[in-house]
PyMOL commands that place a pseudoatom at each C-alpha (Angstrom):
pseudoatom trace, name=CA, resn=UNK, resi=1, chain=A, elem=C, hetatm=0, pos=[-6.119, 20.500, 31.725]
pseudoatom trace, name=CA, resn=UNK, resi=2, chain=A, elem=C, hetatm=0, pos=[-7.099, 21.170, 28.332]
pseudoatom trace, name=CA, resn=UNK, resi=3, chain=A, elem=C, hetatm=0, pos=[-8.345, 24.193, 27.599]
pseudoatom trace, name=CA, resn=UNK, resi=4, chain=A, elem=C, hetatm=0, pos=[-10.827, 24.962, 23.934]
pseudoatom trace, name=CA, resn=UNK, resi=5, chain=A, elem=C, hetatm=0, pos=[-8.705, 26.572, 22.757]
pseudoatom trace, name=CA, resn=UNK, resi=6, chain=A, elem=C, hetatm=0, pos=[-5.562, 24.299, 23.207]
pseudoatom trace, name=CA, resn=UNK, resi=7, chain=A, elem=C, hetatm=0, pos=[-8.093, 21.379, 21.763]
pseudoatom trace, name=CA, resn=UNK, resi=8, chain=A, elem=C, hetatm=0, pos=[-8.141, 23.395, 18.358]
pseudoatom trace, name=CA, resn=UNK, resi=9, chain=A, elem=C, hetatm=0, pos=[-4.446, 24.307, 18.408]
pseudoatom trace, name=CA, resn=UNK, resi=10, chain=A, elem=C, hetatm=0, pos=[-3.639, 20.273, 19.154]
pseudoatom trace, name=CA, resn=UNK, resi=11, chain=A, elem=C, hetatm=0, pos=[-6.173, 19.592, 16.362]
pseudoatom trace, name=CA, resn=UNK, resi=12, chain=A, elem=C, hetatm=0, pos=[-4.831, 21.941, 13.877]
pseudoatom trace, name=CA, resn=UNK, resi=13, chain=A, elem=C, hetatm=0, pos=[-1.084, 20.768, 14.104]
pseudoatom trace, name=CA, resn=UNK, resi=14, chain=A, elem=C, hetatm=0, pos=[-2.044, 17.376, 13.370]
pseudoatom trace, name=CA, resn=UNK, resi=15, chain=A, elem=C, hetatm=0, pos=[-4.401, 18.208, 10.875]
pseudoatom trace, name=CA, resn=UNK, resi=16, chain=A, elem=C, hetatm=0, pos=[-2.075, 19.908, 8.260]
pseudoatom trace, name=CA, resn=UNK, resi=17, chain=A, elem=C, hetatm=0, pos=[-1.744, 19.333, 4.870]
pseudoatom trace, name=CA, resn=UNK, resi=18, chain=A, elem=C, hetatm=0, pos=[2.429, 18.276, 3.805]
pseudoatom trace, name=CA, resn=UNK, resi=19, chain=A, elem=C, hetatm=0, pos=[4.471, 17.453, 1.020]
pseudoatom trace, name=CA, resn=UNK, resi=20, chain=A, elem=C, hetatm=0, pos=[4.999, 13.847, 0.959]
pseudoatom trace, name=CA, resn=UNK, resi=21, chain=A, elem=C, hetatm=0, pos=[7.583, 11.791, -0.877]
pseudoatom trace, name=CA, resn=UNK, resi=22, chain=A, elem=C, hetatm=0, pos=[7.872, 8.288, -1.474]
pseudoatom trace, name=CA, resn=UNK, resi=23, chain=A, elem=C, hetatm=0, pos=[10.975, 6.886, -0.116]
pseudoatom trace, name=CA, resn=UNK, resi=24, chain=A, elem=C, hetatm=0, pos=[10.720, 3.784, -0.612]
pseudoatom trace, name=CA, resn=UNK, resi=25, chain=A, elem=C, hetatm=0, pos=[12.531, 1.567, -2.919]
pseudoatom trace, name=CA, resn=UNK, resi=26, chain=A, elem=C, hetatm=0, pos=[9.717, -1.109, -4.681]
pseudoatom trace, name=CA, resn=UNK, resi=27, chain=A, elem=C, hetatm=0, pos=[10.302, -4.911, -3.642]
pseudoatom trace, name=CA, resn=UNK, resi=28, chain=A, elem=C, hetatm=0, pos=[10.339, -7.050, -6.955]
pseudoatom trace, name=CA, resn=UNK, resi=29, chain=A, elem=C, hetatm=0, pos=[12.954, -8.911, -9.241]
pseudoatom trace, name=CA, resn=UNK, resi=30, chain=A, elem=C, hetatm=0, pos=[12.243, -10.343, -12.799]
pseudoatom trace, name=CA, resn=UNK, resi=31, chain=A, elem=C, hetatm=0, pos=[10.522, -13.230, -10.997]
pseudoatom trace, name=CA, resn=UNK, resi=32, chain=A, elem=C, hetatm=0, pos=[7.961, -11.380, -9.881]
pseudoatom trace, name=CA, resn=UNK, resi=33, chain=A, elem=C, hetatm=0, pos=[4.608, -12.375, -10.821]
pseudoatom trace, name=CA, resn=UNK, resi=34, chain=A, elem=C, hetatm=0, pos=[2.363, -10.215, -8.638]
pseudoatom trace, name=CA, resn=UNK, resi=35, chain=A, elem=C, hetatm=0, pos=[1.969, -6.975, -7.903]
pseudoatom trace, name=CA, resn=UNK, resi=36, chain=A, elem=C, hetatm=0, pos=[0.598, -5.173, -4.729]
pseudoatom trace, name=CA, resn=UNK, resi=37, chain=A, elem=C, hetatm=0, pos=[0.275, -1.672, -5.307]
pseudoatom trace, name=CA, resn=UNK, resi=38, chain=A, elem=C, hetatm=0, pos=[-1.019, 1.068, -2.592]
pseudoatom trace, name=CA, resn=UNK, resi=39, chain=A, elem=C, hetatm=0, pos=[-1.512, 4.837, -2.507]
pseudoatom trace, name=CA, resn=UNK, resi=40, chain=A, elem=C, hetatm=0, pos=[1.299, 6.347, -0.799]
pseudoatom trace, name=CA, resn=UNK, resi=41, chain=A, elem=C, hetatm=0, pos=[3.439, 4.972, 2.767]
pseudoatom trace, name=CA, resn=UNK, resi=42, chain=A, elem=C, hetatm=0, pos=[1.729, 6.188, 5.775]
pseudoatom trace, name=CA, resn=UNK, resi=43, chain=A, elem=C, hetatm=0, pos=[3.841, 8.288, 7.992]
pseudoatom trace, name=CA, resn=UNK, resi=44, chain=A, elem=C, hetatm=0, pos=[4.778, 5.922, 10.086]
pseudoatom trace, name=CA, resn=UNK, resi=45, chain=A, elem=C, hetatm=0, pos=[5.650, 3.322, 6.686]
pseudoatom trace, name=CA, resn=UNK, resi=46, chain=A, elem=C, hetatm=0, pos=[8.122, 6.309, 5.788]
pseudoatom trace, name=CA, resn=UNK, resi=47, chain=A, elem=C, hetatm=0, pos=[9.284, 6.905, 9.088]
pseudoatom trace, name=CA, resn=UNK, resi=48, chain=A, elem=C, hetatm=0, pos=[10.296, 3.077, 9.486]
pseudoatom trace, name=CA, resn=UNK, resi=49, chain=A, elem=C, hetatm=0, pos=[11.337, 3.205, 5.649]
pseudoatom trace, name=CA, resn=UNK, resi=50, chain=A, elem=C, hetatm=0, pos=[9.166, -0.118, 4.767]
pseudoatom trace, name=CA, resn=UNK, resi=51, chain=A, elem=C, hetatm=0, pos=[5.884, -0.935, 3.578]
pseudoatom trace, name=CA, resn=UNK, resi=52, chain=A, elem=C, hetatm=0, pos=[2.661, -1.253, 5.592]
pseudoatom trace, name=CA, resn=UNK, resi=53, chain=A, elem=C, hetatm=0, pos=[5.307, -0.290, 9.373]
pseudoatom trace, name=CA, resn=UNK, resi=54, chain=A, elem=C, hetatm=0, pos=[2.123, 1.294, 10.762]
pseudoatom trace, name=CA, resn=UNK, resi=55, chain=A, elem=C, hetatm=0, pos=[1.106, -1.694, 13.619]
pseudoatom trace, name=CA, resn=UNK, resi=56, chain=A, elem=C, hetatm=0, pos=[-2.636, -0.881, 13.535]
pseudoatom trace, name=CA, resn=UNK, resi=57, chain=A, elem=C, hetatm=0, pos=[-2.599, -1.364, 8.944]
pseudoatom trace, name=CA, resn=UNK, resi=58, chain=A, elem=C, hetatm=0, pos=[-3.516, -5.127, 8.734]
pseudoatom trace, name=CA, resn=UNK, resi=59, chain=A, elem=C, hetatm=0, pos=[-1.455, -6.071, 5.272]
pseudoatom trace, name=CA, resn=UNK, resi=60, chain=A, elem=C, hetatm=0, pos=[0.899, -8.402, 7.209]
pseudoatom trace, name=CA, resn=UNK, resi=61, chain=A, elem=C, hetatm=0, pos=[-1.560, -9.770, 9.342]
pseudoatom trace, name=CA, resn=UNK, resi=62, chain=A, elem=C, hetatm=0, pos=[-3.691, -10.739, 6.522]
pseudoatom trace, name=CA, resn=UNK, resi=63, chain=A, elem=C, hetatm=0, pos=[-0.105, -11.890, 4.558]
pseudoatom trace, name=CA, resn=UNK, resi=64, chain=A, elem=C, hetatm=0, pos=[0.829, -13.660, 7.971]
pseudoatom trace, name=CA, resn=UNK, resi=65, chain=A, elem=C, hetatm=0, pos=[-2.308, -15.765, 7.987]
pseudoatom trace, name=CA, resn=UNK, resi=66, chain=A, elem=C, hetatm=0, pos=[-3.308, -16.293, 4.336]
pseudoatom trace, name=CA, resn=UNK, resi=67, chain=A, elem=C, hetatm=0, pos=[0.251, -17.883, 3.918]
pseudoatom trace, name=CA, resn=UNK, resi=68, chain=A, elem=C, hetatm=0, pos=[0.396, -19.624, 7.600]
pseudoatom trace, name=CA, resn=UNK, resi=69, chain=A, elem=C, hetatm=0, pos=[3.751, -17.810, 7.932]
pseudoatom trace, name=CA, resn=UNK, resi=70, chain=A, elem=C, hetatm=0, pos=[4.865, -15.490, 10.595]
pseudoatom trace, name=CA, resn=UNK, resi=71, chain=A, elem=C, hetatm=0, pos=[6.975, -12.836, 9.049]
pseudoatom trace, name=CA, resn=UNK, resi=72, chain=A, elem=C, hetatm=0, pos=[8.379, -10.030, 11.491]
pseudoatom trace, name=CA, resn=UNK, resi=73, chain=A, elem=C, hetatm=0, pos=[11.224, -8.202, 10.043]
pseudoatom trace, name=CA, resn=UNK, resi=74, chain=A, elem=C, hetatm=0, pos=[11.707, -6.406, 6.824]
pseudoatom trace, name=CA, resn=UNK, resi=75, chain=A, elem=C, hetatm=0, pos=[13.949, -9.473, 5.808]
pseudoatom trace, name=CA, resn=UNK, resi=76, chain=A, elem=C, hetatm=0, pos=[11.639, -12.037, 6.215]
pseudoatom trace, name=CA, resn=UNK, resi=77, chain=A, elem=C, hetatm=0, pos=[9.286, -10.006, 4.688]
pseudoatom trace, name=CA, resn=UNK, resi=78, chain=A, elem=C, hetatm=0, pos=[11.199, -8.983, 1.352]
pseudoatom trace, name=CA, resn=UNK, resi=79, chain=A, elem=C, hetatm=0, pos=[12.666, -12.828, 1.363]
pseudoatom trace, name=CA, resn=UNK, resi=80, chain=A, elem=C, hetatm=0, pos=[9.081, -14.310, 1.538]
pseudoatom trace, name=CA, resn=UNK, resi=81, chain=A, elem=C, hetatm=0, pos=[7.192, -11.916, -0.855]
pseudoatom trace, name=CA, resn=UNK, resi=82, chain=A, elem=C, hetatm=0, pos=[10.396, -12.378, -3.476]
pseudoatom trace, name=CA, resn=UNK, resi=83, chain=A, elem=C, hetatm=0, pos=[10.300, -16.490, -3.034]
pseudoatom trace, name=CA, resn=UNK, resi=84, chain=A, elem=C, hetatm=0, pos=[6.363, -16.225, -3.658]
pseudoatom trace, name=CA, resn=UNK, resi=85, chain=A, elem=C, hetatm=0, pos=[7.415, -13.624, -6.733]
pseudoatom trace, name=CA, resn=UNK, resi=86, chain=A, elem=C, hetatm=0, pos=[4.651, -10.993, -5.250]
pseudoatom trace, name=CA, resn=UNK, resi=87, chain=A, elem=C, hetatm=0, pos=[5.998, -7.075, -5.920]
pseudoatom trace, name=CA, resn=UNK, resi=88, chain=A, elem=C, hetatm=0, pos=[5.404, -4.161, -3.668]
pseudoatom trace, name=CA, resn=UNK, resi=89, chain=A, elem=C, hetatm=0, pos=[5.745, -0.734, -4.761]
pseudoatom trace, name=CA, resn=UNK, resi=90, chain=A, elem=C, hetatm=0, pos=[3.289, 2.138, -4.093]
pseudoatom trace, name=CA, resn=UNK, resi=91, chain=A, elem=C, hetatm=0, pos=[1.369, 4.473, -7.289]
pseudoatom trace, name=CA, resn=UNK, resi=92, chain=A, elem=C, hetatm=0, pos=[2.343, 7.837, -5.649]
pseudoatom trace, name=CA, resn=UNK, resi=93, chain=A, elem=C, hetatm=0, pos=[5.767, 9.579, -6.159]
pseudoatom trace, name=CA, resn=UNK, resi=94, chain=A, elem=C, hetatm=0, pos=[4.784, 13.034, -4.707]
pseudoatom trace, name=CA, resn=UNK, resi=95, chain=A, elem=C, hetatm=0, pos=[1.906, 14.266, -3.420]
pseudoatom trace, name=CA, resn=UNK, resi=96, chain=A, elem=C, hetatm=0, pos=[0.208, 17.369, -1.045]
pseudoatom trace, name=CA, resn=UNK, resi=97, chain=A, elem=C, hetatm=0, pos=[-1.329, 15.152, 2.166]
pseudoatom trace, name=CA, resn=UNK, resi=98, chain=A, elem=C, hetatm=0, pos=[-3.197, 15.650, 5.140]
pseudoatom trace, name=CA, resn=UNK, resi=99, chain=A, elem=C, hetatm=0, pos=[-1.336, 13.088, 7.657]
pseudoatom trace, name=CA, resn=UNK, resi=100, chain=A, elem=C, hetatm=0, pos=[-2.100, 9.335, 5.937]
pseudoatom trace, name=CA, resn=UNK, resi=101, chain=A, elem=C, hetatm=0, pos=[-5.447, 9.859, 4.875]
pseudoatom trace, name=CA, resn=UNK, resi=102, chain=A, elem=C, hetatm=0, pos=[-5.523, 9.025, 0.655]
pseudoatom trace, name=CA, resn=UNK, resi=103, chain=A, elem=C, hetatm=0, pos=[-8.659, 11.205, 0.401]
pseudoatom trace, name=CA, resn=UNK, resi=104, chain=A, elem=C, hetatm=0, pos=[-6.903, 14.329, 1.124]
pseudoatom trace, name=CA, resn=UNK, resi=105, chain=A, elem=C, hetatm=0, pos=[-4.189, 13.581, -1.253]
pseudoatom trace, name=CA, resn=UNK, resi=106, chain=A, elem=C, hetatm=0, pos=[-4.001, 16.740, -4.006]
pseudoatom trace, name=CA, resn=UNK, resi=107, chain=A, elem=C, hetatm=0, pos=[-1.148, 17.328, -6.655]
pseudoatom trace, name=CA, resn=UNK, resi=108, chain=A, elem=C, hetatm=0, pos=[-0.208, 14.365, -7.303]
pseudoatom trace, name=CA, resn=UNK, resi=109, chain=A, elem=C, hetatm=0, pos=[3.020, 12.855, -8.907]
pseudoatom trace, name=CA, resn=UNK, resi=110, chain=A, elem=C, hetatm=0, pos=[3.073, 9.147, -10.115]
pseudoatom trace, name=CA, resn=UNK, resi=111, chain=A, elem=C, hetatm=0, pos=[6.088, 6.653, -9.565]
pseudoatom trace, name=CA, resn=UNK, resi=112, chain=A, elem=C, hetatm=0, pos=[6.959, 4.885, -12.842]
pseudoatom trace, name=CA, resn=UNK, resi=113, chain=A, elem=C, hetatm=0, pos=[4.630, 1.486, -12.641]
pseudoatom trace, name=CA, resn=UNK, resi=114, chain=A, elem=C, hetatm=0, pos=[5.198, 0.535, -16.263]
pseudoatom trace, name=CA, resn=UNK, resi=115, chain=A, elem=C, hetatm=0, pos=[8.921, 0.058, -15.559]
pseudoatom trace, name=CA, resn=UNK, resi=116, chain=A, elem=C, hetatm=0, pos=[8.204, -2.232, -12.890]
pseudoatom trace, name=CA, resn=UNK, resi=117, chain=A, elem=C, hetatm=0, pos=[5.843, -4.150, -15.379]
pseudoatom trace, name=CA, resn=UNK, resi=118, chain=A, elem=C, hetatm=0, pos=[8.956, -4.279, -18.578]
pseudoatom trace, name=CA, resn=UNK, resi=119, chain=A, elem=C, hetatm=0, pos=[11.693, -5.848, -15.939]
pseudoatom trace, name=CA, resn=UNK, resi=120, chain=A, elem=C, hetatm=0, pos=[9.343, -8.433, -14.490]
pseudoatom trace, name=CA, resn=UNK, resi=121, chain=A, elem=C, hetatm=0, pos=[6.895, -11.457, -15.157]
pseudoatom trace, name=CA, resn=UNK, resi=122, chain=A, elem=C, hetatm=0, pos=[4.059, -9.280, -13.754]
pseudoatom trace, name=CA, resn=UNK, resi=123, chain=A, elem=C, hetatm=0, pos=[0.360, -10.797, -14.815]
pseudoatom trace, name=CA, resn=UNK, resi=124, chain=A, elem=C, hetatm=0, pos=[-1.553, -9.929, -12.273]
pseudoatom trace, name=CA, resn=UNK, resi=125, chain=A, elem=C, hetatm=0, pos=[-1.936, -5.973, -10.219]
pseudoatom trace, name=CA, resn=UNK, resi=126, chain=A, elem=C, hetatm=0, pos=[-3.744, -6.026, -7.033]
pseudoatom trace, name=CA, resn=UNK, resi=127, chain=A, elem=C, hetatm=0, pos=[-4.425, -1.978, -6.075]
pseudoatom trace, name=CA, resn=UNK, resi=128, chain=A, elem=C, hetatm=0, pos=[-5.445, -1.741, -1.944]
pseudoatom trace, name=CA, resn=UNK, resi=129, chain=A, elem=C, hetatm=0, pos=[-8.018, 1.020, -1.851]
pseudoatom trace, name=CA, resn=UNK, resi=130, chain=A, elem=C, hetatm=0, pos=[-10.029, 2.997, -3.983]
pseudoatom trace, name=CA, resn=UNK, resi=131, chain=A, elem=C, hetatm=0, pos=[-7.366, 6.085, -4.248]
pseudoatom trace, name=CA, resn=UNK, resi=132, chain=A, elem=C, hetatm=0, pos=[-5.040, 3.256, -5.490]
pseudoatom trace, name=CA, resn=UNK, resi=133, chain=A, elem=C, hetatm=0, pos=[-7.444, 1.941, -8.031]
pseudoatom trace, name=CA, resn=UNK, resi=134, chain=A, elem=C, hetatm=0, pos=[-8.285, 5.041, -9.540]
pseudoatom trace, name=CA, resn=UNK, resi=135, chain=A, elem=C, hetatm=0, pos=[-5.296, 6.231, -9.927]
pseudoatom trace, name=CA, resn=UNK, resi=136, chain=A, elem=C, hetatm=0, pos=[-3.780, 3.039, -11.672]
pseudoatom trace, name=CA, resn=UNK, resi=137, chain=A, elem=C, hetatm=0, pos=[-7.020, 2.873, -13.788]
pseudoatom trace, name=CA, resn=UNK, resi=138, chain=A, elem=C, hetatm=0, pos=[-6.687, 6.409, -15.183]
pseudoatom trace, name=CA, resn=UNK, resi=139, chain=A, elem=C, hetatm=0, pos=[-2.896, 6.478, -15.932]
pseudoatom trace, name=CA, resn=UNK, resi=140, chain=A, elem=C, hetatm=0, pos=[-1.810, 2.620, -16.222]
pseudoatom trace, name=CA, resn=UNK, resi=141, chain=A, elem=C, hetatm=0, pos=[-4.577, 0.476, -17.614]
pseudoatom trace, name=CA, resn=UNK, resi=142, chain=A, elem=C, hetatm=0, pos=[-3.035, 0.222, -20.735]
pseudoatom trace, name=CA, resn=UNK, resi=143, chain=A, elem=C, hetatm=0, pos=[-0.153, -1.724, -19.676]
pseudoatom trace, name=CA, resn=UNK, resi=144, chain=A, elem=C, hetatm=0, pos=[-2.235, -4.656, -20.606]
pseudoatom trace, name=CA, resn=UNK, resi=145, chain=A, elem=C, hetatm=0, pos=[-1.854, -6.707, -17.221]
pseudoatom trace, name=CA, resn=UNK, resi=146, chain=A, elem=C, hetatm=0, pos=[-4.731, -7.964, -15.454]
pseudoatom trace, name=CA, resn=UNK, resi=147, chain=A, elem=C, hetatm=0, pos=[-5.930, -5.716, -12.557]
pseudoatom trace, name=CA, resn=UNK, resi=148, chain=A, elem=C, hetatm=0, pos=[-8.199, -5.762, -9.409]
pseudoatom trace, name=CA, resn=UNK, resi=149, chain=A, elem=C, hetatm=0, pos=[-9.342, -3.925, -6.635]
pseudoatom trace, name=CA, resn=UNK, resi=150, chain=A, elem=C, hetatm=0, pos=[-8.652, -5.062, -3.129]
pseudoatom trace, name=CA, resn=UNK, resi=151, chain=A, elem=C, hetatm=0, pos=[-10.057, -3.201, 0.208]
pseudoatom trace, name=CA, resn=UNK, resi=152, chain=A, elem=C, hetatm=0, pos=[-7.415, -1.223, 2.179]
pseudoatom trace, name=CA, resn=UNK, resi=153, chain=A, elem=C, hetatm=0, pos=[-6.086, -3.073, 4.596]
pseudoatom trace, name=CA, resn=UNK, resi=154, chain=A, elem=C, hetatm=0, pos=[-5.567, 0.051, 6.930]
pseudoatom trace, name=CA, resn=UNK, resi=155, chain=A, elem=C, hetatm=0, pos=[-7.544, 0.495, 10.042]
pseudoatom trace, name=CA, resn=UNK, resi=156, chain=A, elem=C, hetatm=0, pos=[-9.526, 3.597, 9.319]
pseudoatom trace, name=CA, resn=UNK, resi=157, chain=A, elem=C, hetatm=0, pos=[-11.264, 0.999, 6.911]
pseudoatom trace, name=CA, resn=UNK, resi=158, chain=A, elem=C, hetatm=0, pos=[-13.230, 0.052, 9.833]
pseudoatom trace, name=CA, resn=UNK, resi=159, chain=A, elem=C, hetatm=0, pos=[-15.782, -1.772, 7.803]
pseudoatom trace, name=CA, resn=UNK, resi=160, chain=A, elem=C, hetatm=0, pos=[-13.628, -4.765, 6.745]
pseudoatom trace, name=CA, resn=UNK, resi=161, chain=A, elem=C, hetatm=0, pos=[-13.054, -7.014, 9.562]
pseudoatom trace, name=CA, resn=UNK, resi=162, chain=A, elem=C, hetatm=0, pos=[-9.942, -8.873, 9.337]
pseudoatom trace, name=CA, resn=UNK, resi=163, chain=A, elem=C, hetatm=0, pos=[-12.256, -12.023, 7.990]
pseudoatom trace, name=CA, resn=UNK, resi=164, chain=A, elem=C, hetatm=0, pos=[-13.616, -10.494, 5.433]
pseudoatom trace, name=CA, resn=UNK, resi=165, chain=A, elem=C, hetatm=0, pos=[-9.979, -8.656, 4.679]
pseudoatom trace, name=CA, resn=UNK, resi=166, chain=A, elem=C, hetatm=0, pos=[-8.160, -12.649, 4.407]
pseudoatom trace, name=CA, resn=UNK, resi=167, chain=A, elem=C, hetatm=0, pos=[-11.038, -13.358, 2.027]
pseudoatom trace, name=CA, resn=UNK, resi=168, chain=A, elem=C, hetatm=0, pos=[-10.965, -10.915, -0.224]
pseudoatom trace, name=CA, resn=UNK, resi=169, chain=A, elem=C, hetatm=0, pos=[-7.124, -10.951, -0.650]
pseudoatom trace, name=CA, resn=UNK, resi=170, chain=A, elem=C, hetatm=0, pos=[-7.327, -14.483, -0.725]
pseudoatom trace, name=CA, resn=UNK, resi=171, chain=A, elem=C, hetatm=0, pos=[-6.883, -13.858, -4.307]
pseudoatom trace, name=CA, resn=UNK, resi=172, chain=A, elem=C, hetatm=0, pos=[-3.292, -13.187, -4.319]
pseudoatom trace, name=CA, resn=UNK, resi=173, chain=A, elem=C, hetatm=0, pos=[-2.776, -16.392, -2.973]
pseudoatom trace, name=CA, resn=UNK, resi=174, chain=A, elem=C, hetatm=0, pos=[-4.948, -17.956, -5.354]
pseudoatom trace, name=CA, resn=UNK, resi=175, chain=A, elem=C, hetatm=0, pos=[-3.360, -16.136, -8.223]
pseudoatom trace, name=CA, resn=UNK, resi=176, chain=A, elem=C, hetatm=0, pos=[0.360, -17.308, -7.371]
pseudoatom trace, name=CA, resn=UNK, resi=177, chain=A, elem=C, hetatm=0, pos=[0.102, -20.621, -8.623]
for i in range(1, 177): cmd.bond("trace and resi %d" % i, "trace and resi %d" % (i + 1))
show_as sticks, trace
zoom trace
């Protein structure tokens, strides 16, 4: 039995701002037409060392049925996105964060985007989320490649439904041709 006090201790522990660091290396090759760009890996993305790992995050559902695949591992998912020359990388290099949750992120450090962008075919950015849009709109717009904003495809973005998710990243599909 849980006592108030417990409740607040169980609360605070998982409620604590960390140091996070991406550790992830970003999927592209010279191909690569597209880019997908988030915030920063969840936990559990840098736990399982690969991009959108958390099960409840809907990216590869939406990629799954968009494309009428059925990707499951990380090598069917780096071979498909590198065939269909779509990047993945993430904006954040460092940052102070309060579990996954990009509105607590403070102090933050970038990755380097616009070397991605020189060593590729990139013309089109897609940034999932608003912490991932401002960020890239304040430090990269001047790359001079076409951008847009895409909802997050995590869970706590309750108000998407996965419908109105596959439509509005229908656009990546749409843009790979």
């Amino acid at each position: 039995m849980k006592t108030k006090n417990s409740s607040l201790r169980t609360i605070f522990l998982y409620n604590k701002i960390m140091k996070a660091k991406h550790n992830l290396k970003p999927i592209y090759n010279e191909k690569t037409k597209i880019l997908i760009l988030g915030s920063l890996p969840s936990i559990k993305s840098r736990e399982e060392k690969f991009y959108y790992a958390n099960k409840s995050n809907r990216f590869w559902q939406i990629i799954n049925i968009l494309f009428n695949v059925n990707l499951i591992t990380k090598e069917e998912k780096i071979e498909f996105l590198l065939k269909n020359k779509i990047g993945l990388f993430d904006l954040i290099k460092e940052c102070d964060i309060d579990g996954s949750s990009d509105s607590s992120i403070k102090n933050i450090k970038l990755n380097d985007i616009e070397i991605i962008v020189k060593n590729s075919n990139i013309k089109y950015i897609f940034l999932t989320g608003k912490k991932a849009y401002t960020l890239y709109e304040k430090n990269f717009s001047h790359l001079n490649v076409k951008y847009f904003y895409l909802p997050s495809p995590s869970s706590a973005n309750a108000q998407y439904s996965i419908e109105k998710l596959i439509k509005e990243y229908s656009i990546i599909k749409n843009s790979i041709n």
